[in-house]
N, C-alpha and C positions, 0 to 999 in steps of 0.2 A: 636550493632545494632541500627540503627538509625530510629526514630521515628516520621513522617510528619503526620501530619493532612490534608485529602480534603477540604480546606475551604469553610462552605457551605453545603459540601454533606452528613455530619454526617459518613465521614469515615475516617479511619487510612491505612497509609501506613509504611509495615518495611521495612528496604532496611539494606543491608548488601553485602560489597565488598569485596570478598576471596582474599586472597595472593596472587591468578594466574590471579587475574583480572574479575574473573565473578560476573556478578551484579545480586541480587538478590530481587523480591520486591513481597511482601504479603501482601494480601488485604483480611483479613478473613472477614467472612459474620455469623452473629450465626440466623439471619433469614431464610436460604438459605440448601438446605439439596447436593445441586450438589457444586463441585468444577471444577476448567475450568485450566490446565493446557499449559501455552506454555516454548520451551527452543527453543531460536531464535539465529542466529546467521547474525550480520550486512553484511549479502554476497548476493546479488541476481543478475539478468543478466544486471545489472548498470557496472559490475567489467568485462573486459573482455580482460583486459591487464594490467599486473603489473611487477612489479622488486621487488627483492629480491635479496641483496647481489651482485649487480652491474649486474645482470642475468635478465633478459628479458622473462616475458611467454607472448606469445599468445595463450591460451586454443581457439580453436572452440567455436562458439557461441552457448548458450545453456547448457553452461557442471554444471552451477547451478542450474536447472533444472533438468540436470539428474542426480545431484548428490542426489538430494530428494529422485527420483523412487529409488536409487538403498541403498540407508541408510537402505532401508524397506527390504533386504536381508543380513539374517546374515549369517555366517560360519556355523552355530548350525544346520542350515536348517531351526530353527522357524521364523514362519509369524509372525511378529510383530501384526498384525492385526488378526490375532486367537490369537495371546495371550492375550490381550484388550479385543477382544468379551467371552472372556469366564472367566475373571474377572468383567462381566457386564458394561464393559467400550467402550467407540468410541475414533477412534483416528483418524487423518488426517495429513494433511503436505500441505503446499503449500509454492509457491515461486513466487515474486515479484522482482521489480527492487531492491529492495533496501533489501531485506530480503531474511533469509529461515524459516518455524518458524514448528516445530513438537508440535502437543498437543494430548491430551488426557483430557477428561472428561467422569463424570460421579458422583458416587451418595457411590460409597463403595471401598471398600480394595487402599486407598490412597497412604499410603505409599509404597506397591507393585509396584501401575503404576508407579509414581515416579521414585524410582527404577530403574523400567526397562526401561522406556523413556530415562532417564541418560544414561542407560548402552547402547542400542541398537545409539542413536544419536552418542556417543564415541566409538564403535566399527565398523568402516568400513572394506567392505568387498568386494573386485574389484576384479575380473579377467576376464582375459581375454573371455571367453565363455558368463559370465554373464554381462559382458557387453554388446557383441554383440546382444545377444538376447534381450537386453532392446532395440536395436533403432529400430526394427519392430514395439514396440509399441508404443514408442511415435515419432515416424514415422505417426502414424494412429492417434493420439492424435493430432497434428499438422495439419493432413486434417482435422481434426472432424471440428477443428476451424474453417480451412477458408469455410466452408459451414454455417456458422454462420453470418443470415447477419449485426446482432449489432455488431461482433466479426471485421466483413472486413472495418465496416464503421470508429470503432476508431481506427483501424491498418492503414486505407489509410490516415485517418486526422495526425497522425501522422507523416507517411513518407510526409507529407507536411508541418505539422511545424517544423520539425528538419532536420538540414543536415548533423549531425556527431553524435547526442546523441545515445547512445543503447537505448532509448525510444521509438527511431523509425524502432525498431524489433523484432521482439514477443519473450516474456520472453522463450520461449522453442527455442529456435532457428529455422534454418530452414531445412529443408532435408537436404541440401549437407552436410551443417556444421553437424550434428548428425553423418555420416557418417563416420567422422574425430576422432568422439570420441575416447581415449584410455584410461584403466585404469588408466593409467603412467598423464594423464592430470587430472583425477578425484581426485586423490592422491595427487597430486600438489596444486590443489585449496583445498581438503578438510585441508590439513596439514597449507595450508595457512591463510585460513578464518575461520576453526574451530576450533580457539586457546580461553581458555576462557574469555581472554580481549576482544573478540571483542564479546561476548556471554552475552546473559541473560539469567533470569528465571522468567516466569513473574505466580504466581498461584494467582486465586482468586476465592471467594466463603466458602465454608465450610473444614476449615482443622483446624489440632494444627499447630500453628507458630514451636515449638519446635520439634515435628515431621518431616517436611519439612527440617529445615537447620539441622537437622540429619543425613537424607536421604541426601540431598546435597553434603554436608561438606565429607562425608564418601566416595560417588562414586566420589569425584571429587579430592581429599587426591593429588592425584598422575598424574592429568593434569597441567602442566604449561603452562607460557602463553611465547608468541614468538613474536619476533618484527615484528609491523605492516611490510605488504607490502607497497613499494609505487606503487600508483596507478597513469596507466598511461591514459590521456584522450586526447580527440582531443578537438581544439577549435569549440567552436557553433556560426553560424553566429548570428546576432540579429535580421536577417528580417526572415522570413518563406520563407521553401523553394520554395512552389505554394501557391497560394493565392486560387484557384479554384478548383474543381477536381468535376467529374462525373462521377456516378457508376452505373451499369445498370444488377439488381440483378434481381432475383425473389420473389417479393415482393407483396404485396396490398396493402399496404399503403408506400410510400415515407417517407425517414427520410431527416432529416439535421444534422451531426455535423462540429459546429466550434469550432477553438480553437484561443484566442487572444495569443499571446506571450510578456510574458514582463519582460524585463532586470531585475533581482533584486538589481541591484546596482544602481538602481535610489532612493530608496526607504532607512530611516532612521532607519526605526521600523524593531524589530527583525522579527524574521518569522514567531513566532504563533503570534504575535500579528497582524502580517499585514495580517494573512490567516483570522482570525475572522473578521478583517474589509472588506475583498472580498468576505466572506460569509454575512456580515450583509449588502453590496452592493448587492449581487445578489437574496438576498431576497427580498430587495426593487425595481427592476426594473421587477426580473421575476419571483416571489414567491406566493405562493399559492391566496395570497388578495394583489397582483396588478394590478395598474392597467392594464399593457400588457398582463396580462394573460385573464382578463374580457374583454377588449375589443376582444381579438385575437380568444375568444371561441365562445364570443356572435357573433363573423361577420363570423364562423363557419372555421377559418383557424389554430386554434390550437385543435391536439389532445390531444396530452401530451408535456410536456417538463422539461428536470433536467439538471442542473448543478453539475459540481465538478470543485475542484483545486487541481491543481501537483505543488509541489515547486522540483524543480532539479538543483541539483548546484546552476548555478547563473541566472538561471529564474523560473519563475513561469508562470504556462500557468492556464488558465480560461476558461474550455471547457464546453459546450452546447450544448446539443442532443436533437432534436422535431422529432415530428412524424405530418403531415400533407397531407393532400390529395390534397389541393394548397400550394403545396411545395415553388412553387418560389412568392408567395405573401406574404407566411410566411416567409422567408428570407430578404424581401426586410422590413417588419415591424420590424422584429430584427433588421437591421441594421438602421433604421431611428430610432428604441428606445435606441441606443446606442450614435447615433450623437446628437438628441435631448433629452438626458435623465436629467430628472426634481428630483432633489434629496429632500425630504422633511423631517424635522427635526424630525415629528411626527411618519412618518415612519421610519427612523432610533431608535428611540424608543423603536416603537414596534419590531422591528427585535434583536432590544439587549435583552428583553423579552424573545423572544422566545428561542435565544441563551441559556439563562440562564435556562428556563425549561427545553429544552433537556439535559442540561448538568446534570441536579437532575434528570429527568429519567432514564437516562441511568445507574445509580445508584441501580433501581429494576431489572436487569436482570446483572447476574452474565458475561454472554458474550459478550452486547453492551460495560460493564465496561472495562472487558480485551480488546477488541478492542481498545478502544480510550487510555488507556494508552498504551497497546503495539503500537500503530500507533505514538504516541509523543516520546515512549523512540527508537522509530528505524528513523524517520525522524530527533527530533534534540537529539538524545541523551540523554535526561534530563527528568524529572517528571515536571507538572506544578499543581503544589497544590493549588495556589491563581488564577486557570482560571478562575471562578466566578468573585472575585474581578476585575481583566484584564477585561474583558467584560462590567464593571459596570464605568472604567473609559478609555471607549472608547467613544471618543466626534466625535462631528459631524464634527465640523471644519477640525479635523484630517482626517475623510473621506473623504471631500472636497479635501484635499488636495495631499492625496495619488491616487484619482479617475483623478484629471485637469494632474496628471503628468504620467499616460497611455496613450500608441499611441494604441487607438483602430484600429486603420485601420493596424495593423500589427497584420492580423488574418489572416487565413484560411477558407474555408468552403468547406464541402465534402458533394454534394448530391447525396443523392443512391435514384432512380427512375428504375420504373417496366421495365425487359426488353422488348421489342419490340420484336414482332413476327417475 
């Protein structure tokens, strides 16, 4: 078992790779009396054509999504979810482009949930009947969404920055596609992407180290692991596919999201390092003490506004969400603080600062932790133990010069305003 240091955070990490390929990594806590359990595997609605053995699947959009709902039904008849509530534990599952990830926490009987999370994630169970009955409800899970109006504004900004990504379709598929479902495709994808090479286990919090790779070691004896898929993708143009788009919701207050789009093969620096210098940009132009945010509030055109970043494949997009009641005066000051933007050393600074507290915060809470490492080991793969250090020799220059080589004007913008009577 191998033994990494957080440099910085006053934590250890164990990591340990089984013979079948699953990666294993613990993070005990002896201040902490809860443990936070995930066992992920690298498959979410990113995958949605592959080969295998010179064979060709097109699964229905969606079928990672449903293969989530349906893990939670075993053979046995038991609810995975009474069996968690009534060893005083929660459990949930969700699924993203790029993941599926089952956890459980909680506070007692460890090695139990363990356990059973193992067993129940490695035993599926499809047929035909209980398939069907699953797309009534996420049938209705997929409307709940689009009555959601933050939920329609990043679904339509995307179908305008991408023309071929699955990013530009909601991780649950859509009605028709759901329809399509068969177990024989569930089966397909589970047997393909739930092999333990492409699998983790990520627990952190309060547990015994020798306890877990126990429990591990024991339920997984008799998984092996199976040649990757190839996966098949469409090319992504590089411009967006609208540049404008207007949505006419039921709302009180107007939003704006835009998205910039930008090649990642322009760029030198690896990927977390180039993600930390887009976060330490976009705290400087539009972060809590800028100055866009003070002027935008005081002249009474910002309500609120956040950013995030997606890296995908081979771009990286830089999206931005506001809420204003002069929508399009707000819009037009973003885009003049983007053309005219005044970069300052002293505020680069302070933003690598802040970087580096959050990253020792999120150290006091047992699940902000799992977060950020499980979010690093499913986008690149890897653990980054020296992120503090990377942070500390990130220069301005280098900013500079990763920011002159963005085409800002290859964005998007999706405004949703009140419908009209």
């Amino acid at each position: 078992m191998k033994e990494i240091e957080l440099v910085g955070l006053d934590k250890k990490v164990y990591i340990e790779k089984l013979n079948n390929g699953l990666e294993i990594y613990l993070i005990p806590y002896d201040n902490k009396k809860n443990y936070y359990i995930s066992y992920t595997t690298r498959y979410g609605s990113d995958i949605n054509s592959f080969k295998v053995n010179d064979k060709e699947y097109n699964p229905p959009l969606g079928v990672a999504h449903y293969l989530e709902h349906k893990m939670f039904e075993e053979e046995s008849g038991i609810d995975p979810f009474t069996f968690f509530s009534e060893t005083g534990t929660d459990a949930n599952a969700a699924t993203s482009y790029d993941n599926t990830q089952y956890i459980c926490y909680g506070n007692k009987n460890f090695k139990e949930n363990l356990r059973y999370l193992i067993k129940f994630v490695n035993s599926p169970f499809f047929t035909d009947e209980n398939v069907e009955k699953e797309k009534g409800i996420i049938t209705e899970e997929i409307k709940m969404y689009r009555d959601i109006p933050d939920y329609k504004l990043e679904m339509q900004l995307r179908e305008c920055l991408y023309h071929n990504s699955p990013r530009r379709i909601d991780i649950a598929g859509t009605v028709e596609e759901i329809e399509k479902i068969t177990k024989e495709d569930l089966y397909s994808c589970y047997n393909n992407f739930y092999s333990p090479n492409n699998m983790f286990i990520l627990i952190v919090g309060n547990f015994n180290i020798d306890e877990a790779l126990e429990v591990i070691k024991e339920e997984l004896k008799d998984k092996h692991n199976k040649p990757s898929p190839d996966i098949i993708t469409k090319p992504e143009q590089k411009e967006v596919d609208k540049p404008f788009y207007t949505l006419e919701e039921n709302i009180d207050i107007p939003k704006i999201g835009m998205g910039i789009k930008i090649p990642r093969e322009i760029f030198k620096q690896k990927d977390m390092e180039l993600e930390l210098y887009l976060d330490i940009f976009s705290k400087m132009i539009f972060g809590p003490s800028s100055t866009f945010r003070e002027r935008t509030r005081s002249n009474k055109l910002l309500n609120d506004i956040y950013t995030e970043i997606e890296t995908t494949g081979d771009y990286i997009v830089y999206y931005l969400y506001a809420t204003s009641t002069k929508v399009d005066e707000l819009i037009n000051e973003i885009n003049k603080e983007i053309i005219a933007m005044k970069l300052d050393k002293q505020d680069f600074e302070r933003a690598k600062k802040v970087l580096i507290a959050n990253e020792v915060k999120a150290t006091d809470s047992i699940e902000r932790m799992q977060n950020c490492i499980h979010d690093d080991l499913v986008r690149f793969k890897k653990l980054f133990p020296n992120r503090i250090e990377t942070i500390k020799k990130l220069s301005f220059s280098t900013l500079k010069e990763i920011i002159n080589k963005i085409d800002f004007g290859n964005k998007c913008t999706v405004k949703m305003i009140k419908k009209r009577n």
